[in-house]
N, C-alpha and C positions, 0 to 999 in steps of 0.2 A: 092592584095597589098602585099607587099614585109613588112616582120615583123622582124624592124631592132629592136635593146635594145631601142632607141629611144623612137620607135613606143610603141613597150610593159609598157615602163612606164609611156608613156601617158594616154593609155589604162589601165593599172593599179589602174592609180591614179584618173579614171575617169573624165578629163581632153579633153574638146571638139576638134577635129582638124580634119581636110583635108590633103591628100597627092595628089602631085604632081607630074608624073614622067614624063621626056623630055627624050629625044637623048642627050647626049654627044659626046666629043671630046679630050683627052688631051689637046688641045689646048684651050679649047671653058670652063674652069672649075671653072671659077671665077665667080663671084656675080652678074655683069652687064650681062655676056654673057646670065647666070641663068636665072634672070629675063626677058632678051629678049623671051628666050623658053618658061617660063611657063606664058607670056604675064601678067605681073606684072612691078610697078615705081620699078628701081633700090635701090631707097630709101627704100623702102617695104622688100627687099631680103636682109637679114643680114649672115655676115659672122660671122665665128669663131674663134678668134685670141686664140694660148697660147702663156703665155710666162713666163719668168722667169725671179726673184729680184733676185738685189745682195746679197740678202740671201740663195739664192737658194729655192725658194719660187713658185709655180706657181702659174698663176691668168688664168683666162679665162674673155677674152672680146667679145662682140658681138656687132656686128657696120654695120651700113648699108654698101652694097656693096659698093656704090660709091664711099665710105670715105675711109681715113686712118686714123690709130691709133694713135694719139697723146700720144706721152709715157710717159709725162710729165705730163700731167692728168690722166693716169694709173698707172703711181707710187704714184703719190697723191692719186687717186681712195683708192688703194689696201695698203697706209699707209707706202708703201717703198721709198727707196730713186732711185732707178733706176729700169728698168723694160726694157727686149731687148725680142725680140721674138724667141723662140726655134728655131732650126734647123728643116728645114723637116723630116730629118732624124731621127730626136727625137719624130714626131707627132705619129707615130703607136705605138710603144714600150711602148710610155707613156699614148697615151691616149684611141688608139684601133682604132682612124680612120686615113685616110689617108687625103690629097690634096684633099679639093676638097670638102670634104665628112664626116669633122669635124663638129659633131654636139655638142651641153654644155648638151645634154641631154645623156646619158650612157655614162659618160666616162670612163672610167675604173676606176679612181678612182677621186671622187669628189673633184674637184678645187673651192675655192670661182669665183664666177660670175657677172661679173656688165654686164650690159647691154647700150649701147646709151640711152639718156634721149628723144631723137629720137623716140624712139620706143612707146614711149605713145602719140604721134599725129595719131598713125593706131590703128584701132579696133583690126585688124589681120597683124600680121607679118611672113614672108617666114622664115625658117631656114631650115637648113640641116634635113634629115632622118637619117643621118649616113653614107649613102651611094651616092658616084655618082649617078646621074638618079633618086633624089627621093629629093621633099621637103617637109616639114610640114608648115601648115597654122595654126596657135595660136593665141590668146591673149595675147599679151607680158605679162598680170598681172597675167595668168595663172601661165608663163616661171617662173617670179620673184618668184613668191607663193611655188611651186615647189621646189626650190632651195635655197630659202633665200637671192636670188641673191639682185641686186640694181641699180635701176637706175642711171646714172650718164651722167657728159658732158666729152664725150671720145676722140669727134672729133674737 
């Protein structure tokens, strides 16, 4: 098993989970594709959004692969008035992973976290390991506990 910050503070916090690692692709690095390889619902496999208020604020959202972000419930989520998603080119610098391979769990430096309200119809939910080629299998109420994160309606 590949021992991403992820992984260790799972491990740490003594926190139950399963890893999953597939083949990738550049091409193949999104949440539906994910799901296909680690034979999982799309719904199951959540991605990781940042992004940034007009205050210059980040939030981190987690939302099933299938779905997109409704920003307008994320600015509301997170109490701001607008909420747009970082540049790629912003996601390493800021948060330590890349495309692909952003997880809410080590981020370099802790963002408030809402989650899909989504995520509490699965016992276990897919998230990133931090790394391309690698997922974690959780209890989202673990994720939340963890973090102090919150569930919410995102999509």
């Amino acid at each position: 098993m590949k021992k991403t910050n992820a992984i260790r503070i799972l491990e740490a916090n003594n926190i139950t989970f399963q890893t999953f690692d597939y083949e990738f692709s550049i091409e193949e690095i999104d949440a539906i594709s994910v799901a296909k390889k680690i034979d999982a619902e799309p719904e199951s496999v959540f991605k990781t959004l940042v992004t940034r208020s007009n205050n210059s604020e980040y939030f981190v959202f987690v939302i099933p692969g299938n779905e997109t972000l409704n920003l307008k419930k994320a600015a509301n989520a997170s109490g701001t008035k607008n909420i747009e998603m970082i540049k790629e080119k912003e996601l390493l610098p800021l948060t330590g992973y890349i495309k692909g391979g952003c997880s809410p769990i080590g981020l370099k430096k802790q963002f408030p976290i809402f989650i899909d309200e989504t995520a509490q119809l699965f016992d276990e939910i897919f998230i990133s390991a931090g790394v391309r080629g690698t997922q974690i299998k959780l209890n989202p109420n673990e994720l939340v506990n963890l973090f102090n994160a919150q569930f919410v309606d995102l999509i």
